[in-house]
C-alpha positions in Angstrom: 0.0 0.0 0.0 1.2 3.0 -1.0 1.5 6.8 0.4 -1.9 8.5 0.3 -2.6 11.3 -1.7 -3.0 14.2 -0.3 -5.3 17.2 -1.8 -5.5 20.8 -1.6 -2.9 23.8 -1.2 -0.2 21.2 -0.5 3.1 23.2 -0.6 5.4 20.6 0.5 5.8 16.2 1.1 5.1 16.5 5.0 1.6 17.9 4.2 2.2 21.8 4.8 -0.4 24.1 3.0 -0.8 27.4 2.7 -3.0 27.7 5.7 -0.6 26.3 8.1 3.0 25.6 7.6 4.9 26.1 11.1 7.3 23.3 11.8 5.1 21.2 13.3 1.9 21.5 10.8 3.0 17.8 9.4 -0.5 16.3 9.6 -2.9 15.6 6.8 -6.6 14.3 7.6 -8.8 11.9 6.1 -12.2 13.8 5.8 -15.0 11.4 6.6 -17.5 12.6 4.0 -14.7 11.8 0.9 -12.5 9.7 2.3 -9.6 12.1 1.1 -6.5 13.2 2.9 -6.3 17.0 3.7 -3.4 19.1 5.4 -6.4 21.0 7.1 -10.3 22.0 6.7 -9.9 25.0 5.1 -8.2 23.0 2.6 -11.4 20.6 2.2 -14.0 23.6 2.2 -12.2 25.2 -0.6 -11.9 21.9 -2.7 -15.5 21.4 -1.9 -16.8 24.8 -3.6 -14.8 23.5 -6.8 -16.7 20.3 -6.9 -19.5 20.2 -10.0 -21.7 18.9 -7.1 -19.9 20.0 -3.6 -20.7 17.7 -0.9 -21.4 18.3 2.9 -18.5 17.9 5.2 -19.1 15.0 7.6 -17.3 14.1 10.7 -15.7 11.2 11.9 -18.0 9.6 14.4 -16.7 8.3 17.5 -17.6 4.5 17.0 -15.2 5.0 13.7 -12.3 6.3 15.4 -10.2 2.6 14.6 -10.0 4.1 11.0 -6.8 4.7 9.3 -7.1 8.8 8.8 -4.4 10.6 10.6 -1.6 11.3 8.1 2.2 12.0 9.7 3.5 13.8 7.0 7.2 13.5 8.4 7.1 9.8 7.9 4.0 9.0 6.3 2.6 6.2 8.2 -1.0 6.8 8.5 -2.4 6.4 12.5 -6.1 5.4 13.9 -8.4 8.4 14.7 -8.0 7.1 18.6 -4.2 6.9 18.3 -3.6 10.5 17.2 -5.7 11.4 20.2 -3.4 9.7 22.7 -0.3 11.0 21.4 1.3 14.8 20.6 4.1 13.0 18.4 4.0 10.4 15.7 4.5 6.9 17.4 6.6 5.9 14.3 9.0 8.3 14.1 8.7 11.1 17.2 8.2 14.0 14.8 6.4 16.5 17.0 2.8 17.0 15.9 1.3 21.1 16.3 -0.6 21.2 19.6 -3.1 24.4 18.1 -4.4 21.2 16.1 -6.2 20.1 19.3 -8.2 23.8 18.4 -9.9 22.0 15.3 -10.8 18.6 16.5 -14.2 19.3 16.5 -14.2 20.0 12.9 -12.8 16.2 11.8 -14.0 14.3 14.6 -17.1 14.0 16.5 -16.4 13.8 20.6 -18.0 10.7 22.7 -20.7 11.5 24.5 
């Protein structure tokens, strides 16, 4: 299996866009609704206007948080929904994630109750 793809304002192999590209911006996620790797949601949205028929941006919900869509960008193993929560660095290769990411949870996946 091969390294996903990753869409949008890409600007760089670790998954930097033009939104955010500090250091430590070397995540992409895979967006529930399209099942396509994003380096952030502003990324999506704009991709999404493009679209002939855009599509409604759809969370993760929590009983799907075993699924492949965390993207380290430094090393490019990809890393369950529930193991990016645990951790603040990739588990494959200790590249530091962004902590501000925490900020925008609530726009990829949807909290337990």
């Amino acid at each position: 299996m091969g390294v996903p793809t990753v869409y949008g304002a890409v600007l760089d192999a670790a998954t930097r866009c033009i939104h955010y590209h500090s250091e430590r911006d070397i995540v992409a996620i895979k967006f529930a609704c399209c099942r396509r790797y994003y380096p952030c949601f502003q990324c999506h949205d704009e991709a999404v206007r493009r679209e002939p028929t855009p599509h409604t941006t759809r969370r993760w919900p929590h009983v799907q948080w075993t699924e492949l869509a965390i993207l380290c960008g430094a090393c490019q193993r990809q890393l369950s929904i529930f193991e990016y929560h645990r951790v603040d660095r990739c588990p494959h290769c200790s590249a530091e994630f962004n902590p501000g990411c925490r900020l925008h949870a609530h726009l990829y996946f949807d909290e337990p109750q």
